[in-house]
C-alpha positions as CSV (number, residue, x, y, z in Angstrom):
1,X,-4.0,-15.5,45.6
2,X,-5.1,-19.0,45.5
3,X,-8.0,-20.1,43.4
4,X,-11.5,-20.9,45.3
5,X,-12.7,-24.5,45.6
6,X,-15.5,-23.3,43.5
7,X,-14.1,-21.7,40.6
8,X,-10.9,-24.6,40.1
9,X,-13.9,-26.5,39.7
10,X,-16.0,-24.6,37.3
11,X,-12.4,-24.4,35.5
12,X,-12.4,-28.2,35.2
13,X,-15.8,-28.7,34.2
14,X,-15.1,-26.2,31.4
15,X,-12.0,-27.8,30.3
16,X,-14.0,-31.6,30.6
17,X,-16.6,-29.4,28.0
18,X,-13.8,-28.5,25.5
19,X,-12.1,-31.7,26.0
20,X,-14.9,-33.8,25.1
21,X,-15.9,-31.0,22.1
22,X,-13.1,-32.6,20.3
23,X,-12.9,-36.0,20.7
24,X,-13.2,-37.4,17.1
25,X,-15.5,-40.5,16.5
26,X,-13.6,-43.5,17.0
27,X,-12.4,-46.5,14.3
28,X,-13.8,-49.9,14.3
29,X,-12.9,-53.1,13.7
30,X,-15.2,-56.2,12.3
31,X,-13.5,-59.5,13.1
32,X,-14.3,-62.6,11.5
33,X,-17.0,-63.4,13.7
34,X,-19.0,-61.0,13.3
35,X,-18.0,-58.8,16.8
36,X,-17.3,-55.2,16.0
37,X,-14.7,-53.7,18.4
38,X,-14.2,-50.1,18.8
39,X,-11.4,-47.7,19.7
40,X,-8.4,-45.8,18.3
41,X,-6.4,-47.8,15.1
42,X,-2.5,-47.4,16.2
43,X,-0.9,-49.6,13.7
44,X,-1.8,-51.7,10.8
45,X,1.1,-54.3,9.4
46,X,0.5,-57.1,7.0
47,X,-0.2,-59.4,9.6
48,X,-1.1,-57.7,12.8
49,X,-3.4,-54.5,13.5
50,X,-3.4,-53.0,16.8
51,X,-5.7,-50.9,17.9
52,X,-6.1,-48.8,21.5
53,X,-9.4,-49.7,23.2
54,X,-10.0,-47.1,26.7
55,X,-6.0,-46.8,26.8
56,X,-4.5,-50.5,26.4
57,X,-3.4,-51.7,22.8
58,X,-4.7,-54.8,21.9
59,X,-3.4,-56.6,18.9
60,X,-5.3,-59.1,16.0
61,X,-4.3,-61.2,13.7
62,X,-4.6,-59.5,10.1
63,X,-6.7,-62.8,9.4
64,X,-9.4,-62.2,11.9
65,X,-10.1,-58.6,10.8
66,X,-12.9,-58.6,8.4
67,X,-13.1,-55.1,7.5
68,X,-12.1,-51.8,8.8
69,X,-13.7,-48.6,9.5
70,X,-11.9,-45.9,9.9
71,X,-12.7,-41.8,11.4
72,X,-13.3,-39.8,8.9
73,X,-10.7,-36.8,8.8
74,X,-11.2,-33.6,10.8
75,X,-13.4,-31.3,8.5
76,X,-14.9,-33.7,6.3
77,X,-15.7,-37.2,5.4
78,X,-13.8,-39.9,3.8
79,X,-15.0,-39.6,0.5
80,X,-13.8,-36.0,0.2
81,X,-9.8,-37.8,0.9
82,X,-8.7,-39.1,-2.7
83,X,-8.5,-42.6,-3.0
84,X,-4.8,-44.4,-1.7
85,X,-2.5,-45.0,-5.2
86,X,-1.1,-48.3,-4.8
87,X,1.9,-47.8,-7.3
88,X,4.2,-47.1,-4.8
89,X,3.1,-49.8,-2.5
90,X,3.3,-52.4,-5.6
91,X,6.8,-50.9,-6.8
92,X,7.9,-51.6,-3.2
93,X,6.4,-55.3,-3.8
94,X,7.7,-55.9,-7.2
95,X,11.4,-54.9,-5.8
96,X,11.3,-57.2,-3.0
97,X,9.8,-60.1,-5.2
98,X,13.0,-59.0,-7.8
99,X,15.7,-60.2,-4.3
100,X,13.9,-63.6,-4.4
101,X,13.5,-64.4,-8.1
102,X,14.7,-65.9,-10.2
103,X,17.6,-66.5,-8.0
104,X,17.3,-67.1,-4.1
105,X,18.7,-64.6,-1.5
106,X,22.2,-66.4,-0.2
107,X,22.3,-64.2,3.7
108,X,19.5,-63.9,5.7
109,X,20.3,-60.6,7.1
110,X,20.3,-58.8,3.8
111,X,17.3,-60.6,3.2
112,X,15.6,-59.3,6.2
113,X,17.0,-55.3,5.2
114,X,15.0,-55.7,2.5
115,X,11.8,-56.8,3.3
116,X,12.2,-54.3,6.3
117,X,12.9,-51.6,3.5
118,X,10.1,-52.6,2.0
119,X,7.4,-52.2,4.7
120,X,7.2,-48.5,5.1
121,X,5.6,-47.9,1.3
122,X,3.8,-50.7,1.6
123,X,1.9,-50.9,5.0
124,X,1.3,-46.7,4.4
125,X,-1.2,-48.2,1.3
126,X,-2.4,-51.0,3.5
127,X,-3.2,-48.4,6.6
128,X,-5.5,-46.3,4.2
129,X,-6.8,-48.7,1.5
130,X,-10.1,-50.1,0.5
131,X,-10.4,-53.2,2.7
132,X,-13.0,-54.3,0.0
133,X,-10.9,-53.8,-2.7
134,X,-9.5,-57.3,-4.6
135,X,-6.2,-55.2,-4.7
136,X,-5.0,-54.8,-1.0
137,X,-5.4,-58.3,0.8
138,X,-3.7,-59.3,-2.5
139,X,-0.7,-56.7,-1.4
140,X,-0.9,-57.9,2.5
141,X,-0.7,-61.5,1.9
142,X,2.5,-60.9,0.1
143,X,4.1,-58.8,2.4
144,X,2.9,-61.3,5.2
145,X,4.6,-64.2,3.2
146,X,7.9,-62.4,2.5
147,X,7.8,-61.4,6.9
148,X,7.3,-65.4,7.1
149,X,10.1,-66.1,4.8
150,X,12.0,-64.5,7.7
151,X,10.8,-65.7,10.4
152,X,11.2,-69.5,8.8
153,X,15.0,-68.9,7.5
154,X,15.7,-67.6,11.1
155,X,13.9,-70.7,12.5
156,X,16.0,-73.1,10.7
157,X,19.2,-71.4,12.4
158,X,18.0,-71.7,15.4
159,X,16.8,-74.8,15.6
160,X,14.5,-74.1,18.4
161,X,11.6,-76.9,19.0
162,X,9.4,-73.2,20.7
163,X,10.0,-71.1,17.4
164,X,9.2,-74.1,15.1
165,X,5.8,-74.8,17.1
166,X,5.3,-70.9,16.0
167,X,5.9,-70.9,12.9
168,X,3.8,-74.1,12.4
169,X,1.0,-72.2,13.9
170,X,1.0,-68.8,11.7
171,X,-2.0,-68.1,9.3
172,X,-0.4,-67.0,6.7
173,X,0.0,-70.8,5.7
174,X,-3.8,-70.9,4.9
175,X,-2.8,-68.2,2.0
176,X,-0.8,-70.7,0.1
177,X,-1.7,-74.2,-1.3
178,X,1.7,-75.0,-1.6
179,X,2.2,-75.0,2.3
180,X,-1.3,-76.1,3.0
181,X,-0.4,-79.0,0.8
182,X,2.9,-79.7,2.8
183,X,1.1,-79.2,6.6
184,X,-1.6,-81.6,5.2
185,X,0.4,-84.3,6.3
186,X,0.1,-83.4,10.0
187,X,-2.4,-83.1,12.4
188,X,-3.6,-79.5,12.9
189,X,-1.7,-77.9,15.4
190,X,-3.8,-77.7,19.1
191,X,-0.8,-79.5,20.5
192,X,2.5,-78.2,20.8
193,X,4.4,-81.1,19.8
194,X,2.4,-81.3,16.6
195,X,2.6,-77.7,15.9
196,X,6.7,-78.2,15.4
197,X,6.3,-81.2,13.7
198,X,4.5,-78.5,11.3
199,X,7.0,-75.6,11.6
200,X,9.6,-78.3,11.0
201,X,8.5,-79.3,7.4
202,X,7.4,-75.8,6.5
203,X,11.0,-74.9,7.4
204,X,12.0,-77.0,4.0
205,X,9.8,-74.5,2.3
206,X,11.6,-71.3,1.9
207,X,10.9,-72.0,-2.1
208,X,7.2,-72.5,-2.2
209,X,7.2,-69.8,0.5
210,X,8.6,-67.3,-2.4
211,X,6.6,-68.5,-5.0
212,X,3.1,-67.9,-3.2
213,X,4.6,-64.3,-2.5
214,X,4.9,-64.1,-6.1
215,X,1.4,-65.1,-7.1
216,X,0.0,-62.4,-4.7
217,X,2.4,-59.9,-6.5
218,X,0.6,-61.5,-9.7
219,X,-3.0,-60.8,-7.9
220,X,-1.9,-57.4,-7.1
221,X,-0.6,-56.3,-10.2
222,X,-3.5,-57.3,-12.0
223,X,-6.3,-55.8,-9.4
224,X,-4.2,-52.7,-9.9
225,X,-4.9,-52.3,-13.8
226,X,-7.7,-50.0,-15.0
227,X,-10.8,-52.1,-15.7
């Protein structure tokens, strides 16, 4: 017998009840500016964090994300979680550090494996780690140099005027005097064609690239040791 108007109703409002029962409080973001931006954290990389606002994804730059706030777990607050251990993040970091140094990486595609290999272990501590801490943007910043190692080695093969612009726009530059030094010869990048005169020269830079990555592993290390 079919259900009455009335009661698939009352069955919906009762379901809208329990529904809504369980919906946790949500994360939140704090950008640079000083907006706060709320909704669901999805993913969190050493560059980007995306996070699902009333069903779309939206994605920020690591750079613009002040701090992070995220839901406390089901049955009790954040402080009752222990704290994040960074050793296997920084053992992930110290390995990848290891393909570049002392001697450079001669293929790009084993390269890439391993800084792909090293993301898991590394963006797990990033995703529940004390954004306050001296420790993680020290971790992030080196991942984020090694994933634009990458993305300039694959630049230089392709000689493409569109990926150079890109790479002569990416953030992570600001994280290393050695490239600000270099891009301090061009204008700043609101143009296209000066944005790949910047990705151009920065694609000289694999070297100084490695060695910023390896003073943030220096950071890191030594915001990791017992004070």
């Amino acid at each position: 017998m079919a259900a009455s108007p009335r009661s698939v109703w009352h069955w919906l409002a009762c379901a809208l009840v329990l529904g809504l029962a369980g919906v946790a409080p949500a994360d939140e973001l704090e950008l640079d500016n000083g907006q706060r931006v709320t909704g669901d954290l999805k993913e969190t990389t050493a560059d980007r964090i995306v996070i699902e606002i009333q069903g779309r994804l939206v994605s920020y730059e690591r750079a613009r994300v002040r701090a992070i706030f995220l839901t406390p777990p089901a049955g009790g607050t954040a402080a009752d979680a222990p704290p994040p251990s960074p050793a296997e993040a920084l053992a992930a970091l110290k390995k990848l550090q290891a393909s570049v140094s002392p001697q450079p990486p001669r293929a790009l595609p084993a390269y890439t494996a391993q800084v792909n290999e090293s993301r898991a272990p590394i963006e797990k501590y990033l995703r529940t780690a004390p954004v306050d801490s001296a420790l993680q943007p020290a971790i992030a910043d080196a991942l984020a140099l090694h994933a634009f190692a990458v993305k300039v080695w694959e630049s230089r093969l392709q000689n493409s005027a569109p990926v150079s612009a890109e790479i002569g726009r990416n953030p992570i530059v600001d994280k290393c005097s050695a490239l600000q030094r270099v891009v301090a010869k061009y204008p700043a990048p609101t143009t296209q064609e000066n944005a790949w005169r910047r990705g151009t020269a920065l694609e000289f830079e694999l070297p100084a690239i490695w060695a910023c990555a390896g003073e943030k592993v220096g950071e890191a290390e030594a915001a990791a040791k017992p004070r």
